[in-house]
Structure formats: C-alpha cells, structure tokens
C-alpha positions in Angstrom: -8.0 12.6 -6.5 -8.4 8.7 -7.3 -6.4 6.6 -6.9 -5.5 3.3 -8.8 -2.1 1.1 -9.2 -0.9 0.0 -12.5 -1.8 -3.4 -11.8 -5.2 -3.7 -9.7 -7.6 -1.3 -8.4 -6.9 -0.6 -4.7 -10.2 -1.6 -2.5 -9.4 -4.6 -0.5 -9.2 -3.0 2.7 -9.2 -4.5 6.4 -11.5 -4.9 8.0 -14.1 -5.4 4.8 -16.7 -2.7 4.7 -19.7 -3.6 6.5 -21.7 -2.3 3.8 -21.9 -3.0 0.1 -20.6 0.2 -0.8 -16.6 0.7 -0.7 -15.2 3.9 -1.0 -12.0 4.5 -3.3 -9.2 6.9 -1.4 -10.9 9.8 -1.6 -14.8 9.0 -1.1 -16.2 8.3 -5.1 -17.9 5.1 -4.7 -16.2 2.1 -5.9 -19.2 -1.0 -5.5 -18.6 -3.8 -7.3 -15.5 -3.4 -8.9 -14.3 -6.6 -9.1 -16.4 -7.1 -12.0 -16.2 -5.4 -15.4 -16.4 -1.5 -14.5 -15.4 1.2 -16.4 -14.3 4.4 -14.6 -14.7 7.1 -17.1 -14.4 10.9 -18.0 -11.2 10.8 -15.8 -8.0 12.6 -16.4 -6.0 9.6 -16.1 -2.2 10.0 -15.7 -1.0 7.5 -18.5 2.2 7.5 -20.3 3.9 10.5 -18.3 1.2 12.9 -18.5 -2.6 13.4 -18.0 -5.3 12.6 -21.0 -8.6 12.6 -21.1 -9.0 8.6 -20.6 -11.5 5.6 -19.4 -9.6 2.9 -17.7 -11.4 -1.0 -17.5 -10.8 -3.2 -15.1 -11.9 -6.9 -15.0 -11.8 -8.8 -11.3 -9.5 -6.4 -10.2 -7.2 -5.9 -13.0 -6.2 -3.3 -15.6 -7.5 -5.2 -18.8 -7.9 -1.6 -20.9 -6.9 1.9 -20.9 -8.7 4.0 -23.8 -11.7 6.7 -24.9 -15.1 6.0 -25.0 -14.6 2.8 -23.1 -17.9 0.9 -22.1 -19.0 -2.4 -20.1 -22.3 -1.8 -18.8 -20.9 -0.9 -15.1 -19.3 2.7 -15.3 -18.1 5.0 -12.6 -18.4 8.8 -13.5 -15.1 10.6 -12.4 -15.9 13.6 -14.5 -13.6 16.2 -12.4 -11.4 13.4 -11.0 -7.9 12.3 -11.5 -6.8 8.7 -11.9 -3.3 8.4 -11.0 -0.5 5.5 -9.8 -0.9 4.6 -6.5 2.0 5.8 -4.4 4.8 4.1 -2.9 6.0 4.8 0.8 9.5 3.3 0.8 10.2 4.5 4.8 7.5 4.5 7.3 8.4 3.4 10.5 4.2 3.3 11.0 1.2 5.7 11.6 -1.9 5.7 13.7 -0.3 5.3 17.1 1.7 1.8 16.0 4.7 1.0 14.5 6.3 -1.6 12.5 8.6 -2.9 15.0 6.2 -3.3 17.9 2.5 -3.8 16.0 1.1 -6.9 16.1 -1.4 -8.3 13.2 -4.4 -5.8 13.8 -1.8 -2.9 14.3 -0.7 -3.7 11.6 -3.8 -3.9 9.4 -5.2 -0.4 10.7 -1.7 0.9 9.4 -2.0 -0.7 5.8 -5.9 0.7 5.8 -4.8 4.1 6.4 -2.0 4.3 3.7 -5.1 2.7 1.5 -7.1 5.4 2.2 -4.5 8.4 1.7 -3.6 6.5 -2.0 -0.4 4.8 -0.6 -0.7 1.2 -2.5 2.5 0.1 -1.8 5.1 0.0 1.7 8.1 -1.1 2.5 7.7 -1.7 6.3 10.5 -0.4 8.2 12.2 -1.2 11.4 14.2 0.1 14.0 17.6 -0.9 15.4 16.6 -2.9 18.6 17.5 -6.0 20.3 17.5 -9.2 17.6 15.1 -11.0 19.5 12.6 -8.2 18.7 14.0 -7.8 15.3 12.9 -11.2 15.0 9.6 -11.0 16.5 9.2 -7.7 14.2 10.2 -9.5 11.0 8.2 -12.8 11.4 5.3 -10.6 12.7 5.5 -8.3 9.2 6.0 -11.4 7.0 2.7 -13.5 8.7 0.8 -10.3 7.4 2.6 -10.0 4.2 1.8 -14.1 3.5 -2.1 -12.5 3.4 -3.3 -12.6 0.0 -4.3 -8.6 0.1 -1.8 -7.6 2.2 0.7 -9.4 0.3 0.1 -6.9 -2.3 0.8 -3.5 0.0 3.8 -4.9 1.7 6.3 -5.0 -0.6 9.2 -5.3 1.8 10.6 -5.0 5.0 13.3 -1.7 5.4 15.9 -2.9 8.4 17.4 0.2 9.7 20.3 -1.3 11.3 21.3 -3.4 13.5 24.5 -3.8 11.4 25.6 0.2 11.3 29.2 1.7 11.9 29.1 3.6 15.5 30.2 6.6 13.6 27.2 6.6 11.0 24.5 5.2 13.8 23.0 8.6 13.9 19.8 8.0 16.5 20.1 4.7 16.7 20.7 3.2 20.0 24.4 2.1 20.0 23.8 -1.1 22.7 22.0 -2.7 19.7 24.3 -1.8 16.4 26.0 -5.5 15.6 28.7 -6.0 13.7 28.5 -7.3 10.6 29.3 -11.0 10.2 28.6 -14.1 8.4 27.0 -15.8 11.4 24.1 -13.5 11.9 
C-alpha cells in the first residue's frame, strides 16, 4: 500500500531522515521526490475506483495523473497501490502522548506515526479539563500547526467539551463541563 494525498506527496516527516533515502508509508523508497518523479505501474485509486495509472509530481505537488507518464526520475510501484491519504478526524493521540498534555516533540512523534501508517490529515482532539489547560492544549497544538509541514497534517483542533449538558457528558469529568455563554 502507498500512500499519497490529492494535493502533495506525504514525506516531510519530523525529525528529517538522517539519510538521503526517505521511505513512503509503507517502506518503497521515495528519494528525491521533490523534484519531477514519476511513480509508475501503480494501481492508483482515481476517480472512485482503481486504474492502471502513473501519477507526476513536481516539488511536491500533483501536476499529472495519466498512462505511460515519464520525467526521467521514476519510482516502480509495479504491485503497489496509490491511494488518498486518510483522514483521522478523532484521535485523542498515540505513542504514549496525547493531545491535551503533549508538548511540541510529543506532538511531532504523534504526527510522524500517523505519517507513517498513511494518515495525512488530523483533527487533534481534546479532552474536557480545566480551561487553563484547555488553553495551554490549544496554543500548544496551534504553535505546531503555524509549522509549514505540520501545518499541512493538522487540519484542526476537535474540543470535546467543556461546554456539554451534564446529562450528555458521558465520561467526561463533570467538575470541568461549563456552561455555555457568550463570555467564554
């Protein structure tokens, strides 16, 4: 299985690779693809449905999607399958952190895992907790999310609570639920 998004090829992971030679999600080798590559022979999952497809990309980006596609760089995927990179809309975290207590590296080792298991995209969620952490939580998400690459993968920050009826908390800690006003 490889993995690329609709809009960018998905190989800007932290910390950079101490070698030349990155590795796409699932281990086909990916060097140099910010220039014009080619990845061909791929089943490539394009217009609802998998085809026999080369896709070009150019400093990162998508600039062709076709047969018999060449640049002088290829990547054989004969066997492989291009796809969409996938979108995690609720994850709390992985790896031992979590959203609401991670700091910057924490953070980063989350986002390089999803990378790696073809998860492009998050929406970093949160727990109901005390609004000074919330706040901590949130400003410490959005300093990652102003990172160029990162800014990419984070597409959003999923509050779960604080502002939930008692009735509908289900495990949320009811000392922090807040109700909803115009103040906060």
């Amino acid at each position: 299985l490889f993995i690329w998004t609709g809009h960018a090829i998905r190989t800007g992971i932290y910390p950079p690779a101490s070698s030349e030679t990155d590795r796409c999600c699932f281990g086909c080798n990916v060097t140099g693809v910010n220039n014009m590559t080619v990845f061909q022979h791929a089943d490539v999952f394009y217009q609802g449905r998998f085809q026999p497809l080369d896709v070009m990309i150019e400093n990162g980006q998508i600039v062709q999607i076709g047969k018999s596609l060449d640049s002088g760089k290829t990547i054989d995927c004969t066997g492989k399958k291009l796809l969409p990179g996938l979108v995690e809309l609720h994850s709390h975290g992985c790896m031992g952190y979590d959203f609401s207590t991670a700091g910057r590296d924490g953070i980063y080792t989350m986002l390089n895992y999803y990378a790696l298991h073809g998860i492009t995209s998050v929406c970093a969620t949160t727990m109901t907790m005390d609004l000074d952490e919330y706040e901590k939580a949130v400003r410490r998400i959005n300093d990652v999310m102003q990172e160029a690459e990162s800014a990419k993968q984070i597409v959003g920050i999923n509050m779960e609570g604080p502002f939930l009826a008692p009735a509908k908390k289900g495990a949320h800690d009811e000392s922090f639920l807040i109700p909803l006003s115009e103040e906060i």
